[in-house]
N, C-alpha and C positions, 0 to 999 in steps of 0.2 A: 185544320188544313190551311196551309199557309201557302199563299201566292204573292203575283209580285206588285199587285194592287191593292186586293183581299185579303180576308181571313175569312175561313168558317167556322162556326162555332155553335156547338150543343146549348141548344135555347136553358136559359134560366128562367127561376121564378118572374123577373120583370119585362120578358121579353114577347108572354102570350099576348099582350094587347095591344103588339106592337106589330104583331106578324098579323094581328087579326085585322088591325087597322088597313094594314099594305095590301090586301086580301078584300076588305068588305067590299058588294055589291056597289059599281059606281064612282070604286077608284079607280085612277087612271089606270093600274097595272092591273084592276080585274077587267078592263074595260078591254084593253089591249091584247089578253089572255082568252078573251070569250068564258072565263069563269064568273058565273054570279050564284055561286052557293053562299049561304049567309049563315057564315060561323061564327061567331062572340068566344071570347077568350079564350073560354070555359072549355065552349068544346073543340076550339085546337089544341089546348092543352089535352083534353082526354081525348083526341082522335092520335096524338104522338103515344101520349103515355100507354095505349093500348094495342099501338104497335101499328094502326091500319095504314097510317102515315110515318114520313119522319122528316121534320123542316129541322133547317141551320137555317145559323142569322148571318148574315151577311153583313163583315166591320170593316169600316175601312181602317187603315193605316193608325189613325187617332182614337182609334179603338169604337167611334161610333156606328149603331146599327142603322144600317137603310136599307135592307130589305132582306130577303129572306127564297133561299130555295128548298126544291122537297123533294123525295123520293116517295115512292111505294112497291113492291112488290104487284107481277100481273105477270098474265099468263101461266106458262110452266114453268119447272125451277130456273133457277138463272135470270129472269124477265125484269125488267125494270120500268116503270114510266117516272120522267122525272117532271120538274115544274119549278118553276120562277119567278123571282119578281122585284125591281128594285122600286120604292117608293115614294117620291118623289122625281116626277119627272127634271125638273133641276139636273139631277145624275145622271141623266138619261144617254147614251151613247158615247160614254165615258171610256168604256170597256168592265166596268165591273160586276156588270151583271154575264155577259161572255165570259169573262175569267172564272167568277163564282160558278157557272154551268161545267164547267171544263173540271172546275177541281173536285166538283161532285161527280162527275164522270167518271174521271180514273179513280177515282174512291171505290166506287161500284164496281169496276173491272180489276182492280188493283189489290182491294182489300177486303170484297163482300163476293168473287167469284162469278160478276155479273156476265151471262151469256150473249145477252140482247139489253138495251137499250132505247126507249122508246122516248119522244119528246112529240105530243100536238101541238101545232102553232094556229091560229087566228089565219083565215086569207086572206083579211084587210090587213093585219100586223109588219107594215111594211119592215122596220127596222128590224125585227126578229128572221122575218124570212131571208132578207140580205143576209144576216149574219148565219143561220145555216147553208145558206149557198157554199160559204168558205170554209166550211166542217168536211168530213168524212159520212157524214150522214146523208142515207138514202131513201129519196122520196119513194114511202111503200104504201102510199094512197092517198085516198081522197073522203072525208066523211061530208057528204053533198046537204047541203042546209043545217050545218052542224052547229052556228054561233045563229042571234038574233042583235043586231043592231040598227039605230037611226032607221028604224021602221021595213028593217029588209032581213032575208034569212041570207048568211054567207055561207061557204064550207072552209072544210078547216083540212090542213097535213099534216099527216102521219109522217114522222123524218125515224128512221131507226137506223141503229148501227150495234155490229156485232166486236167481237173480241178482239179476232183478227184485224179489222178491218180498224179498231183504236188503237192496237200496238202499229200499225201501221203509221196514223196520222200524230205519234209522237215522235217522228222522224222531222225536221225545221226544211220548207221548202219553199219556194216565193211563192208556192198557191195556197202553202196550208200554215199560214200565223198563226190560226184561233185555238185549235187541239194542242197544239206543240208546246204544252206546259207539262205535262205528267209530273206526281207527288214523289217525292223522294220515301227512298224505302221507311217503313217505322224502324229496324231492325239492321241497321249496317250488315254489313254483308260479311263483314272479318268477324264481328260478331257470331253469325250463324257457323262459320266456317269453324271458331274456335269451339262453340257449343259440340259439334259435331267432334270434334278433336277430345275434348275432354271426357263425353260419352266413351268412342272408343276405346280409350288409355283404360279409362273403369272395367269397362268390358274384358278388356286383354287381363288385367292384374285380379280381378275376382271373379270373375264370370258367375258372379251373383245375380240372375234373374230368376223371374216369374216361370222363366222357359225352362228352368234346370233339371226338374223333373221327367220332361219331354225330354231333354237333352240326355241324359243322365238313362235312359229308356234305351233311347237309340245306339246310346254308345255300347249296353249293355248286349243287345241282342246282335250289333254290330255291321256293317253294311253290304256284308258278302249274300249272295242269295243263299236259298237256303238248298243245300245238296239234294240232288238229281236223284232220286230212286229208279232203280231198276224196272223198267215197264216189263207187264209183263209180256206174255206171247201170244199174241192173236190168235182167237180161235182158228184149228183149222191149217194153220202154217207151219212149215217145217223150221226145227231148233235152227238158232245161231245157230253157224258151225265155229266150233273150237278154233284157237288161233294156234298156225303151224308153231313146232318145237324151235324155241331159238330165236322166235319173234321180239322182240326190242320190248 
């Protein structure tokens, strides 16, 4: 997935202890995140490989990785929550960790079918909340003592946003910079059109399918109903009468 900062990229062999690293308890971006789950290589590689997660690496331009975003499946179909993180604060309000969120986004809604969208932020996290302020995403709650830092419980927000409401913020407007990237199709578009073109030419010159038998049925017994039998005569009721001599 390719941006105009970033790239995303299906982690390799040498990328698990890199994401683990961006990620351990105590780094600044789990610090920031209110995540302190304590995963080693091992088991981010087998939480991807097993489906319950799925991280990209985050390259810049020079191809180097500095951090790393994730998706997962939640809720009912469609559902998504996502998560992030650049590693090195150095990089920090750069834009490429926004840009990376954005192109995992329309990824989700673009190529995975995604219904909803879900992102929790930190309520200390200032830099993260400013930059959802400027998204499409809406505050759908509050989880009240939800992180523990520098000796206090804070809460954290729920930001979500639906289909509709992303094909919308891929519109360029002076309030909304941060969404207005969406991925270009994988599949040009003359392509499908020609796909669809060659299908039907086949179709018209052999009418070779799976369906022909079905088809081949219908044509047989053919589409007129089937004729009207003569009802018979109600008990009890007097005959039709005969039609006069001469009648048409």
């Amino acid at each position: 997935m390719q941006g105009r900062l970033v790239t995303l990229e299906w982690p390799g062999d040498d990328d698990w202890a890199a994401i683990a690293s961006w990620l351990r308890p105590g780094s600044p971006a789990a610090v920031l995140s209110g995540d302190w789950e304590l995963l080693g290589a091992a088991e981010v590689e087998q939480a991807n490989r097993s489906g319950r997660v799925h991280h990209l690496v985050i390259r810049t331009k020079d191809g180097a990785g500095i951090g790393t975003v994730s998706y997962q499946r939640s809720g009912r179909i469609g559902g998504f929550t996502v998560g992030g993180a650049i590693g090195s604060p150095e990089l920090w309000r750069r834009g490429y960790g926004a840009e990376a969120v954005v192109l995992l986004v329309d990824y989700l809604f673009h190529q995975l079918d995604a219904h909803r969208v879900q992102v929790t932020t930190a309520g200390y996290n200032k830099g993260i909340i400013r930059l959802m302020t400027k998204t499409r995403f809406v505050v759908e709650g509050i989880l009240r003592d939800h992180c523990y830092l520098d000796g206090a419980y804070h809460d954290s927000i729920v930001w979500g946003l639906l289909r509709d409401e992303h094909y919308a913020s891929l519109k360029p407007s002076a309030d909304n910079r941060v969404l207005a990237v969406g991925l270009a199709d994988f599949v040009d578009e003359d392509d499908k059109t020609q796909a669809r073109a060659i299908l039907t030419e086949h179709l018209a010159a052999t009418r070779r399918t799976a369906l022909a038998g079905y088809l081949d049925d219908e044509a047989a017994r053919g589409h007129d109903p089937a004729p009207a039998t003569e009802a018979a005569p109600v008990p009890g009721s007097a005959p039709a009468a005969a039609p006069a001599r001469g009648a048409a």
